[in-house]
C-alpha positions as CSV (number, residue, x, y, z in Angstrom):
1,X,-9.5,16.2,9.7
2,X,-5.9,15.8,9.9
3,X,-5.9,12.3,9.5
4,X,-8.3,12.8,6.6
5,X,-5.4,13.4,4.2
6,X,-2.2,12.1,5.8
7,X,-3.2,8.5,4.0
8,X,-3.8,6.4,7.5
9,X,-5.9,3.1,7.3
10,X,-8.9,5.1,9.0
11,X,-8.6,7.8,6.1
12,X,-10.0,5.4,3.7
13,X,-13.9,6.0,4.2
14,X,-13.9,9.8,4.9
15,X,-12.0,10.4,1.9
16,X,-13.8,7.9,0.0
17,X,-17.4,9.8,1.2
18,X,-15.7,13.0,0.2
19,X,-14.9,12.3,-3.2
20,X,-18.9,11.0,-3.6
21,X,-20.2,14.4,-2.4
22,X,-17.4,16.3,-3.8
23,X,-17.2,17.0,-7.3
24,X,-14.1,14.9,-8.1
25,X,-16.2,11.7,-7.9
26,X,-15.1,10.1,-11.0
27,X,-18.0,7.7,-12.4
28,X,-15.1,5.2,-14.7
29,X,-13.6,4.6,-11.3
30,X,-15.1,2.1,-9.0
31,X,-15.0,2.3,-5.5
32,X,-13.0,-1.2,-5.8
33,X,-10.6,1.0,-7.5
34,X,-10.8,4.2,-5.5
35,X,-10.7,2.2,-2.6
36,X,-7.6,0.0,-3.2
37,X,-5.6,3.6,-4.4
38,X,-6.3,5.5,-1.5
39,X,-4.8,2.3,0.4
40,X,-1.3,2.7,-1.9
41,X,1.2,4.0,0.5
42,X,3.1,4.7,-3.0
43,X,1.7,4.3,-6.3
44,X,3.5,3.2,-10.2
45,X,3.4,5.5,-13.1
46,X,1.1,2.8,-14.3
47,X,-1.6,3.5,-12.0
48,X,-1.0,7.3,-12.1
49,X,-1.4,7.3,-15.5
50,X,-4.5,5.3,-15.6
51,X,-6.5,7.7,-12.9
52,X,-5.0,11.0,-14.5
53,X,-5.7,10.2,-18.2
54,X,-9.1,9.1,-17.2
55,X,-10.0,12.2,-15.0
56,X,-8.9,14.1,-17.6
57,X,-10.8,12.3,-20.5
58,X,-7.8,12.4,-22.3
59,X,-7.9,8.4,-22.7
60,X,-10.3,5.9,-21.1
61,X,-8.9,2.9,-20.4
62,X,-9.1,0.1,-17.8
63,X,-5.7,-1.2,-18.4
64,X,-2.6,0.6,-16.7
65,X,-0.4,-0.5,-19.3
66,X,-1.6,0.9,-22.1
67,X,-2.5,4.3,-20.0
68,X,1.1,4.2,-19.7
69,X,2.0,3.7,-23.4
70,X,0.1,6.2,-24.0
71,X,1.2,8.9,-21.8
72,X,4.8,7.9,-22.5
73,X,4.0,8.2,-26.2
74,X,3.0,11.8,-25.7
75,X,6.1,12.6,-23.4
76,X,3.9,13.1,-20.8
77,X,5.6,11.2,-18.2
78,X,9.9,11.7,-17.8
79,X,12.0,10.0,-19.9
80,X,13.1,6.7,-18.0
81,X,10.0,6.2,-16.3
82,X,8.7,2.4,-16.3
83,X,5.1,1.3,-15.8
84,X,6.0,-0.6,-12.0
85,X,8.3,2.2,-10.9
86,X,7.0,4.6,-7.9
87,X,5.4,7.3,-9.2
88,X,7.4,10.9,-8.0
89,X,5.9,13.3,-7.5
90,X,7.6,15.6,-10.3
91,X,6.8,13.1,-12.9
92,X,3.3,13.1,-11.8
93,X,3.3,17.0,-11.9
94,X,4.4,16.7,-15.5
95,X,1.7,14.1,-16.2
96,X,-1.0,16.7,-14.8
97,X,0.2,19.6,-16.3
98,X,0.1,17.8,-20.2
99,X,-2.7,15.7,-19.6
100,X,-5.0,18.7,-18.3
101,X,-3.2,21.0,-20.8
102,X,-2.5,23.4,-17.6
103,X,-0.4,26.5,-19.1
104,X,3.0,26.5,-17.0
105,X,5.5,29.4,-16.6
106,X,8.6,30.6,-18.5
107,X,10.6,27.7,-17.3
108,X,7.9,24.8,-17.6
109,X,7.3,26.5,-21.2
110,X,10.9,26.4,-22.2
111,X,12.0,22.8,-21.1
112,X,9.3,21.1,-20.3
113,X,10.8,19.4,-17.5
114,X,9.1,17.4,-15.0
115,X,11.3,19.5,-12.4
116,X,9.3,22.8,-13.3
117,X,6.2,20.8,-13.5
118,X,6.4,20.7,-10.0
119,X,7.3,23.8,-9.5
120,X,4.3,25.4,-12.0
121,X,2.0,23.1,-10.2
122,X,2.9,24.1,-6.4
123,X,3.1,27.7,-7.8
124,X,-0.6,27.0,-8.6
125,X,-1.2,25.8,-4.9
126,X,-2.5,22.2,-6.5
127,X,0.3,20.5,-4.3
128,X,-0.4,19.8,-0.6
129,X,1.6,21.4,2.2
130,X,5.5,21.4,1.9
131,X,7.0,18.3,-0.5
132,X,10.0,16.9,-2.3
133,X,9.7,16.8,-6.1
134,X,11.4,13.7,-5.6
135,X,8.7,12.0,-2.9
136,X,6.9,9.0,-4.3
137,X,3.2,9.7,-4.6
138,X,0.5,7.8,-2.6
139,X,-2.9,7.1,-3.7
140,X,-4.4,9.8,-0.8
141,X,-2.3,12.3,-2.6
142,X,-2.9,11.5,-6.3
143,X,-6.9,11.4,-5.5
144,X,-6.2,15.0,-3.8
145,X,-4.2,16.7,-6.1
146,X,-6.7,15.4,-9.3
147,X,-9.5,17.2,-7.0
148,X,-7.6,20.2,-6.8
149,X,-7.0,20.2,-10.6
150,X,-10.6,19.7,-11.5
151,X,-11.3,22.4,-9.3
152,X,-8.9,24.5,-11.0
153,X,-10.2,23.2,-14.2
154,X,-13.5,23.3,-14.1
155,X,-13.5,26.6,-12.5
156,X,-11.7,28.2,-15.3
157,X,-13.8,26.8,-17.7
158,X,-17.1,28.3,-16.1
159,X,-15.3,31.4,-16.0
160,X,-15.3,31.7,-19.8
161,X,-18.7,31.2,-20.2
């Protein structure tokens, strides 16, 4: 089960079952796609944007580029990111946080920051295990942390009801 999440070649299939039976699964992503991201050791803003954006039906697009125009647009991604850079995993923490409109704390209210992004979002136990804000992001991670914010999400929602 360890194994399951630490991103190794064999990871690819459990992970890949999980997300069909879990509730993550993500029907505008094809297993092509889910396939080839849990393989990225490290993935760009580009592809983080795309699979964020579209898990959180803020924009549905198939091109990588223009997921990151838009989330750079928005400021929802740090200032000096570019589309082929490594994804960190602060800057992805901002890009959940605006994307899913996740309320942050004092700090993350004030500045904004990607920093306190991370911070909110590990706060919010979201983040797996001990990390670096600074740590690029691989695709096994990205695919976990957006089931943890659907979760989150979702469950919040049905609370309201």
């Amino acid at each position: 089960m360890i194994r399951f999440f630490l991103g190794g070649r064999g990871a690819v299939l459990p992970l890949l079952l999980f997300l069909l039976a879990g509730r993550a699964f993500l029907p505008a992503h094809t297993a092509a796609e889910l396939e080839a991201l849990l393989a990225a050791d490290a993935v760009t803003y580009s592809q983080a944007a795309r699979f964020v954006l579209d898990a959180a039906s803020a924009a549905v697009t198939s091109d990588p580029a223009e997921a990151f125009g838009f989330a750079m647009a928005r400021g929802w991604l740090p200032r000096g990111a570019m589309p082929d850079d490594p994804a960190r995993l602060d800057g992805v923490s901002l890009l959940f946080m605006r994307a899913f409109g996740l309320g942050g704390g004092m700090m993350f209210t004030l500045t904004g920051a990607a920093h306190f992004a991370y911070r909110e979002m590990a706060h919010l136990g979201l983040l797996q295990g001990r990390r670096c804000p600074r740590q690029a992001v691989s695709g096994a991670a990205l695919v976990y942390v957006t089931d943890r914010v659907l979760a989150r999400v979702e469950g919040s929602a049905g609370g309201r009801q």
